[in-house]
C-alpha positions as CSV (number, residue, x, y, z in Angstrom):
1,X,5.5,98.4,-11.5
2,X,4.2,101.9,-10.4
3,X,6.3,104.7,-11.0
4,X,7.0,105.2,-7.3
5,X,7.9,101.5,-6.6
6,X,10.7,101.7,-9.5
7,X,12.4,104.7,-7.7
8,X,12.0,103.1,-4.6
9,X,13.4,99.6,-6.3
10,X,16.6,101.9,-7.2
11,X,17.5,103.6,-4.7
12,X,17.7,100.1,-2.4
13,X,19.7,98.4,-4.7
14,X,22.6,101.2,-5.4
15,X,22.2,101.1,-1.3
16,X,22.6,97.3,-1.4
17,X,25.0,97.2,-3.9
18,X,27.9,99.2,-1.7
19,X,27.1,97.3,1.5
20,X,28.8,93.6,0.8
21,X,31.3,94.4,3.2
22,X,29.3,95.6,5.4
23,X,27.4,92.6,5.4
24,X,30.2,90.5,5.4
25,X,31.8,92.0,8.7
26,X,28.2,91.6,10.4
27,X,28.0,87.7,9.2
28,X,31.7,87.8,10.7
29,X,30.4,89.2,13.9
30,X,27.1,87.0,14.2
31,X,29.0,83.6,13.4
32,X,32.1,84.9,16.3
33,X,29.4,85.2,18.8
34,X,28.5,81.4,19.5
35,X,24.9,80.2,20.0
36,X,24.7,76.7,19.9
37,X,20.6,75.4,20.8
38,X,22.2,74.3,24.0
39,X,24.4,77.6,24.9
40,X,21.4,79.5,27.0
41,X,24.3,82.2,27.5
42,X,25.7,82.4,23.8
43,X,22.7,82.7,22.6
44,X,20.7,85.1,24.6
45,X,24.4,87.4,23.8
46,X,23.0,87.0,20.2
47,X,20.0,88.1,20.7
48,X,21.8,91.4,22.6
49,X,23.3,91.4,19.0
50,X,20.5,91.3,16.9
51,X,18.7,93.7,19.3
52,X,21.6,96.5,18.9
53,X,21.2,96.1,15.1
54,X,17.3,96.3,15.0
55,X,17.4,99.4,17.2
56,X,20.1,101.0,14.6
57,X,17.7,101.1,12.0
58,X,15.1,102.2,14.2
59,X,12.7,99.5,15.0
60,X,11.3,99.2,18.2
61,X,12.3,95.9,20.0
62,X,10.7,93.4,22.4
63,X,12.7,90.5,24.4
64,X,10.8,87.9,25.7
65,X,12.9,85.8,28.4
66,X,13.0,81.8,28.1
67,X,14.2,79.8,31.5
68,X,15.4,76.9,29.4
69,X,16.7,78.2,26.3
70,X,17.8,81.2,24.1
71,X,15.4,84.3,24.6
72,X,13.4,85.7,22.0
73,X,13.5,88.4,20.1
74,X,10.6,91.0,18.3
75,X,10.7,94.1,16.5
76,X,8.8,96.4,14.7
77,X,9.6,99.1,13.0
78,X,7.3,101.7,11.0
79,X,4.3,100.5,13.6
80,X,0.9,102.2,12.5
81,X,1.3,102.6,8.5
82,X,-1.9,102.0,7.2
83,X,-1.2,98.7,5.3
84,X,-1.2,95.1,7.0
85,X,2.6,94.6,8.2
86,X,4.7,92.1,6.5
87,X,6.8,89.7,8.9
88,X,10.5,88.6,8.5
89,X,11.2,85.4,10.6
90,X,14.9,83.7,11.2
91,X,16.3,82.2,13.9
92,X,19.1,83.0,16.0
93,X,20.6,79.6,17.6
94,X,22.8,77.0,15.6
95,X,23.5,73.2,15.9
96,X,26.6,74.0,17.2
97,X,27.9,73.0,20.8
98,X,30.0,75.9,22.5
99,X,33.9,75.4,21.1
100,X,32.8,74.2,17.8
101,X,34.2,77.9,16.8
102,X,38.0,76.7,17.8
103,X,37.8,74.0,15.5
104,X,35.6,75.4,12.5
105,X,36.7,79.2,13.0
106,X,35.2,81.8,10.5
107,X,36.6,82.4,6.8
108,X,35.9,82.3,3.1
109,X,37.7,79.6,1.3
110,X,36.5,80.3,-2.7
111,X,33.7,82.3,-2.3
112,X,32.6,80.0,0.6
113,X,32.1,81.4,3.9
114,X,32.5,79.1,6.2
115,X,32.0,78.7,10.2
116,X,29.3,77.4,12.6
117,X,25.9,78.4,11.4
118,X,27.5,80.7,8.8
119,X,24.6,79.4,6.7
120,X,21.9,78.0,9.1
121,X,21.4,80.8,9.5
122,X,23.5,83.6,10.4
123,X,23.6,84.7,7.0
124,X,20.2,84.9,6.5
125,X,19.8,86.9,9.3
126,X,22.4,89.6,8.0
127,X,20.2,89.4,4.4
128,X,16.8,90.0,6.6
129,X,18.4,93.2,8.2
130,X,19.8,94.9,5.3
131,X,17.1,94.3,3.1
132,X,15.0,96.3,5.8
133,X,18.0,98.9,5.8
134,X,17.9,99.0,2.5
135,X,13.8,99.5,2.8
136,X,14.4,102.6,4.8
137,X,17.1,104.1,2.9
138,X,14.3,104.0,-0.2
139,X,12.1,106.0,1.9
140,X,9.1,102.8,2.2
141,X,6.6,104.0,4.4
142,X,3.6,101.7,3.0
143,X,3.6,98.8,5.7
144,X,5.0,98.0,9.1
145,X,8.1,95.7,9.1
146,X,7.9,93.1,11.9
147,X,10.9,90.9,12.9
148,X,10.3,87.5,15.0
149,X,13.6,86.0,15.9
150,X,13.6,83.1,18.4
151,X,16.8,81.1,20.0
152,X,16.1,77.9,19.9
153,X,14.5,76.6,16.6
154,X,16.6,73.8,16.4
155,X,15.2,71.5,18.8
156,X,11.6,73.1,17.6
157,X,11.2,75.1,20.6
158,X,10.1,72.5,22.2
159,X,12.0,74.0,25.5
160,X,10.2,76.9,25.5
161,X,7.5,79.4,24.3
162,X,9.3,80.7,21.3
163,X,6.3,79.1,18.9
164,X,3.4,81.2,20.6
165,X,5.9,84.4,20.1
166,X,6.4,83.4,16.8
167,X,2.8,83.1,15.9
168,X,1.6,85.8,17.7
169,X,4.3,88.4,15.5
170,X,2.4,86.6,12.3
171,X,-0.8,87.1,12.9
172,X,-2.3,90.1,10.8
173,X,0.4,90.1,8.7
174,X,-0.3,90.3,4.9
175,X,2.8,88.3,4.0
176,X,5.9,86.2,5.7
177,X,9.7,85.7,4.5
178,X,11.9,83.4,6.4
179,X,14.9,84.0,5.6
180,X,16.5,80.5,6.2
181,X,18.8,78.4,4.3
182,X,18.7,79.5,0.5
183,X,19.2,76.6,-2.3
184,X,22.0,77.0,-4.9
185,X,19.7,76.2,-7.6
186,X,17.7,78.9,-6.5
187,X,14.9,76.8,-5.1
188,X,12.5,78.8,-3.0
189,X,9.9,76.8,-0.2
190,X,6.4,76.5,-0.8
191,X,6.2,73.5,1.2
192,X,7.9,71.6,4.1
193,X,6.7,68.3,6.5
194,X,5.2,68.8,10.0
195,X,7.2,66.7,13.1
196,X,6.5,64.9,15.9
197,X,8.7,63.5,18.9
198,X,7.9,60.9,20.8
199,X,9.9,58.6,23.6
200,X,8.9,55.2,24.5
201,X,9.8,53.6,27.6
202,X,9.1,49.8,28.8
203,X,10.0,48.4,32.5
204,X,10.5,45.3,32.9
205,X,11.8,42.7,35.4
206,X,15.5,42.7,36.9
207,X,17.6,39.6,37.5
208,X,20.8,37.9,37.4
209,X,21.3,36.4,33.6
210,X,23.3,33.4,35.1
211,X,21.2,32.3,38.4
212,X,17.8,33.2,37.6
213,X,17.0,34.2,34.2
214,X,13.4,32.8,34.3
215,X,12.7,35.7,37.0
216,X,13.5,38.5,34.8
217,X,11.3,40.0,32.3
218,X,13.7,41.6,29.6
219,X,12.6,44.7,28.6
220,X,14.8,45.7,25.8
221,X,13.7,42.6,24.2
222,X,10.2,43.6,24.1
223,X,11.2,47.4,23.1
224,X,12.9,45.5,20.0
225,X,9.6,43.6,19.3
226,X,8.1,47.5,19.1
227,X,11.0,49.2,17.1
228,X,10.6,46.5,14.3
229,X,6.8,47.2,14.9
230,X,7.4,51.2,14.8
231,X,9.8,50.9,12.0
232,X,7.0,49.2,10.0
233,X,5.2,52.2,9.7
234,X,6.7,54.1,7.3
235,X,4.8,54.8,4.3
236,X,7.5,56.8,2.0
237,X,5.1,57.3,-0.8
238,X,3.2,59.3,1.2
239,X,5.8,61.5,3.0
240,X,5.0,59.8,6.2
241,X,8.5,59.2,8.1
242,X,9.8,57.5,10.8
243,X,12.9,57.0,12.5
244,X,13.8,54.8,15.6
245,X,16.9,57.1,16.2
246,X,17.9,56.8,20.0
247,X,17.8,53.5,22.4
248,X,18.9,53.1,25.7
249,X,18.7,50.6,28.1
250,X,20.3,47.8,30.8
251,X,22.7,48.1,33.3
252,X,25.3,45.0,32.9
253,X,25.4,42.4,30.1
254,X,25.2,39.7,33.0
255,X,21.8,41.2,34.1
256,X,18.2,40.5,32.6
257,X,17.2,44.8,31.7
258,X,14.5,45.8,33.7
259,X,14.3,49.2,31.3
260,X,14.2,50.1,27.7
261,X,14.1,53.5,26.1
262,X,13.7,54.7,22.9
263,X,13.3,58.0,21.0
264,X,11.5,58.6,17.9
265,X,11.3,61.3,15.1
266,X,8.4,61.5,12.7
267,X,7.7,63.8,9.5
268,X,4.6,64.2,7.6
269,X,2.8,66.1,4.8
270,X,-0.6,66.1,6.2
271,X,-2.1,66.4,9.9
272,X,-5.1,63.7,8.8
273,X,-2.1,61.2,8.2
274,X,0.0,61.8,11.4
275,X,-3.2,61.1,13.3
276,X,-3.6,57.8,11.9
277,X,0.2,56.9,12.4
278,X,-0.1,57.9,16.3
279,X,-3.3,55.7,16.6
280,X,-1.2,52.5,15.4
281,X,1.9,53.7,17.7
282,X,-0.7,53.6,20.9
283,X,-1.5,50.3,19.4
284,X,1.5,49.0,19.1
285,X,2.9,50.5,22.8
286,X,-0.6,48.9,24.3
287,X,0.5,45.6,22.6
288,X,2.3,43.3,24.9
289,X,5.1,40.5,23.1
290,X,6.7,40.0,26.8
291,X,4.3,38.9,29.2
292,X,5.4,40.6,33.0
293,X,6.7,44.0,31.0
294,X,4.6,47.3,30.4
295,X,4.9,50.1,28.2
296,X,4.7,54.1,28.6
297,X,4.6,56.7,25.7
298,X,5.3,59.8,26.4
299,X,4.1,62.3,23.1
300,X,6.1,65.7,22.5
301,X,5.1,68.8,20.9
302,X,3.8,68.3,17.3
303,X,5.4,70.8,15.0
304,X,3.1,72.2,12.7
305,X,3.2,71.4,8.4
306,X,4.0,74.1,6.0
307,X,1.3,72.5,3.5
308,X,1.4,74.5,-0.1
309,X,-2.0,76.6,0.0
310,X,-3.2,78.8,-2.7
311,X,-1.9,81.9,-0.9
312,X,1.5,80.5,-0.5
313,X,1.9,79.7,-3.9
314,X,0.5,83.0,-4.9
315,X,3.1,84.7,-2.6
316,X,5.9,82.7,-4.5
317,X,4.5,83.5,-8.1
318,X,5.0,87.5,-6.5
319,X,7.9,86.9,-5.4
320,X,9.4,85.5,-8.5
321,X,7.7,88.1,-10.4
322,X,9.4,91.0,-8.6
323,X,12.5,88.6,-9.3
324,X,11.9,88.9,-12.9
325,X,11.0,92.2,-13.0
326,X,13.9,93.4,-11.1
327,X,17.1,91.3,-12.4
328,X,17.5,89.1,-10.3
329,X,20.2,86.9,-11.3
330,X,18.3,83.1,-11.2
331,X,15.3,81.6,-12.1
332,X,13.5,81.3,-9.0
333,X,10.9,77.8,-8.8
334,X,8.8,76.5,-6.1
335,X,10.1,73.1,-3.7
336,X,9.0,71.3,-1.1
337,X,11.6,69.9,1.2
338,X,11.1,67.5,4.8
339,X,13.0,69.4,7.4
340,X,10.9,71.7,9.5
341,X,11.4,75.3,9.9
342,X,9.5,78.6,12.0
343,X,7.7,79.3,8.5
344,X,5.4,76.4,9.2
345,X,4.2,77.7,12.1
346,X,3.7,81.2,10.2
347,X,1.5,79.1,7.8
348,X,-1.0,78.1,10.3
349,X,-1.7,81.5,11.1
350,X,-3.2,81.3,7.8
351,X,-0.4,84.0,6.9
352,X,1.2,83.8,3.1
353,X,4.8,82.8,3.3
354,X,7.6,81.5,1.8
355,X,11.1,80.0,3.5
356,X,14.0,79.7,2.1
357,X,14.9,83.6,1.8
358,X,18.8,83.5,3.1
359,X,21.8,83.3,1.4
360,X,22.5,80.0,-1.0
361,X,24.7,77.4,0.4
362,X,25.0,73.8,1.6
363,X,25.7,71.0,3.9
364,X,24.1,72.2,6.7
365,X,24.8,71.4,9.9
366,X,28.3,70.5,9.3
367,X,31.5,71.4,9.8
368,X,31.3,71.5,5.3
369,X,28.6,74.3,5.9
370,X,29.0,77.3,4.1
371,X,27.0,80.3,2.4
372,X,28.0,81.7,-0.8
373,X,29.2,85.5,-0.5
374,X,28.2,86.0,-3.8
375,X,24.4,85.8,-2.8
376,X,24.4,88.3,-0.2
377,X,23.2,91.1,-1.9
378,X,21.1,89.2,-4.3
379,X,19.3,87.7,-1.6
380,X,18.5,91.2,-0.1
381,X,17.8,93.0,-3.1
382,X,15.2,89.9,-3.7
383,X,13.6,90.9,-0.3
384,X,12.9,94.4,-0.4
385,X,11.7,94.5,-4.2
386,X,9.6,91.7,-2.6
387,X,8.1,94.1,-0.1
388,X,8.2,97.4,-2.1
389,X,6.0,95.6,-4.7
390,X,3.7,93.9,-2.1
391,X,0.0,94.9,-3.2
C-alpha cells in the first residue's frame, strides 16, 4: 500500500465511521419510498431519490425514461481522470407490490432492519453512495466513478431497456461492484447462473364433456404430456434448472379445454448447455401426444451468466486483499450462487466484477427480510479501500 493510498484509506474511514446514522436515516428514506417492479410511479420517485443524492456529491446524472417500467438512472462523477473508470451497479426496484409498506413498515428489531427491500437492496444502495462520499471526502482523483442504477431488475428487465443501459455504463470500465445482497458469512460472488423464460401455449379443440366428448381435443392434457416431458430435463449435476412454475387453462370443468398455458423458468452455468436444453424443448413443443392439438413457444429474453473468469477471480483476490490489509472485520471467500443479478450482464462486457457488495442479511424477498445495521459501514469501508487500491 503506497503511502498516499494509506492516507487516503484513513481519512474515508474516520469519514465512514461517524456516518452510521446518516446512513441509517437514508436506508429509512429509500425503504419509505415504495418501488415495487410493478409500481412504474414508486419507482421512477426513487430514482428522483437516488438522483438528488448523486447530484449532492457531485456526479453528473443521466435519466433514461422506460414506458413500461421504472426509469433508469446513470451517473458519473470525476468524468476525464486519466485512469479507466470503475462502475458501481444496484438496482432500485423491489419485489414488493405498493402497500406491502402498511403491513411490513420500516424498523430495527435486534440489529435487524427490517422493511420491503430493506436488504434487496436498498441498503446496498445507501453502502454504494457513501463509499463514493467517503471517496471524495479522501480527496481520490485517480479514476472516474460511474453509477448504473436501473428500476426493474427484478423481472430481468425484460420490460424494458435497462440491460443495454447497464452494459453500456460497463463498458471501459477497469473494474465493477454490485452492490447487492451481502452474505452473513461474508461470502462475496464470483459466480451466478444465466436465465431463460419461456411460455408455452397449446390450442386445442372445444366441446361439451357430457354430449360430445369425442369432438373435443383437450389441450391441457397434452400440455401435461409436455410438463412431465419439460420437467424431465433437469440435469442438477450440471446446474441446468428447470421449473414448470405457472399453468393456466380451461374454461368450465364440464367443458373439453381448447387452451393450455404454461410458464417456465430455466437457470444455467454455461451458454453451450442452455442451447442444448432449448433444442430438446422445441423438440418436445414440435412433438404431438394429442392428435387435433398444436403447440406455440414463445422464447423470452435470455439473461446472461456471470461465469467465474480469471479476471473475476482476480478482482476478488483484490478485493479481499484490500480487506485484509485494511481490517476489515471477516474473512472474505469466493461463492457462486443460482439467482441472477445486473453483475452478469457487467460480466459479458468482459468487465471484472464482483456482486454481492451490500449490506449482510437474509431472507430475501420476504416479509423476514432484513439487513444487518452492523454491516453498514463495514460494507462501505470495504468499497472505497476497494477502489483507492485499484491498480
Amino acid at each position: 500500500m503506497e503511502g498516499l493510498q494509506r492516507e487516503q484509506i484513513e481519512r474515508a474511514f474516520i469519514f465512514l465511521e461517524k456516518r452510521q446514522d446518516e446512513m441509517f436515516s437514508l436506508l429509512r428514506r429509500l425503504v419509505n419510498q415504495e418501488s415495487g417492479n410493478g409500481d412504474k410511479a414508486g419507482c421512477d420517485a426513487m430514482c428522483a431519490l437516488m438522483k438528488e443524492e448523486l447530484e449532492g456529491l457531485g456526479a453528473v446524472t443521466r435519466v433514461t425514461p422506460m414506458e413500461a417500467k421504472g426509469n433508469f438512472l446513470y451517473g458519473v462523477w470525476g468524468e476525464g481522470r486519466g485512469l479507466d473508470p470503475v462502475l458501481f451497479s444496484g438496482h432500485m426496484d423491489t419485489v414488493f407490490p405498493k402497500g406491502t409498506l402498511a403491513k411490513n413498515p420500516f424498523r430495527v428489531e435486534n440489529g435487524r432492519i427490517m422493511g420491503p427491500g430493506a436488504l434487496d437492496m436498498k441498503a446496498g444502495l445507501v453502502i454504494a453512495l457513501f463509499a463514493a462520499r467517503a471517496l471524495k471526502e479522501a480527496g481520490y482523483e485517480a479514476r472516474p466513478l460511474r453509477f448504473a442504477f436501473p428500476g426493474d431488475e427484478e423481472n430481468g428487465h425484460r420490460e424494458s431497456g435497462a440491460a443495454e443501459e447497464i452494459k453500456k455504463a460497463a463498458r471501459g470500465c477497469a473494474a465493477a461492484f454490485n452492490f447487492e445482497t451481502g452474505y452473513p458469512d461474508d461470502g462475496i460472488v464470483v459466480e451466478r447462473k444465466g436465465s431463460c423464460r419461456f411460455t408455452v401455449k397449446v390450442y386445442g379443440v372445444a366441446a361439451h364433456s357430457g354430449n360430445a366428448p369425442e369432438k373435443g381435443r383437450n389441450a391441457i392434457l397434452e400440455m401435461a404430456h409436455k410438463v412431465i416431458a419439460l420437467q424431465a430435463l433437469n440435469d442438477l449435476e450440471h446446474g441446468t434448472s428447470l421449473n414448470v412454475g405457472l399453468v393456466a387453462g380451461g374454461t368450465s370443468v364440464n367443458s373439453v379445454p381448447d387452451f393450455c398455458q404454461t410458464s417456465v423458468d430455466v437457470r444455467y452455468t454455461k451458454k453451450e448447455r442452455l442451447d442444448t436444453l432449448l433444442g430438446r424443448v422445441r423438440q418436445i413443443c414440435a412433438e404431438t401426444q394429442i392428435e387435433g392439438t398444436r403447440t406455440e413457444l414463445i422464447l423470452s429474453s435470455v439473461s446472461a451468466v456471470m461465469e467465474p473468469s480469471l479476471e473475476i477471480l482476480g478482482l476478488f483476490e483484490h478485493v479481499k486483499k484490500a480487506a485484509e490489509e485494511t481490517g476489515y472485520p471477516g474473512k472474505l471467500h469466493p461463492i457462486k450462487v443460482g439467482g441472477w443479478s445486473d453483475a452478469s450482464l457487467i460480466a459479458a462486457e468482459h468487465v471484472p466484477v464482483v456482486c454481492g457488495m451490500g449490506a449482510k442479511g437474509e431472507f430475501n424477498h420476504t416479509d423476514r427480510e432484513y439487513a444487518d445495521v452492523s454491516s453498514l459501514v463495514p460494507r462501505a469501508k470495504l468499497a472505497a479501500a476497494s477502489v483507492i487500491l485499484l491498480q
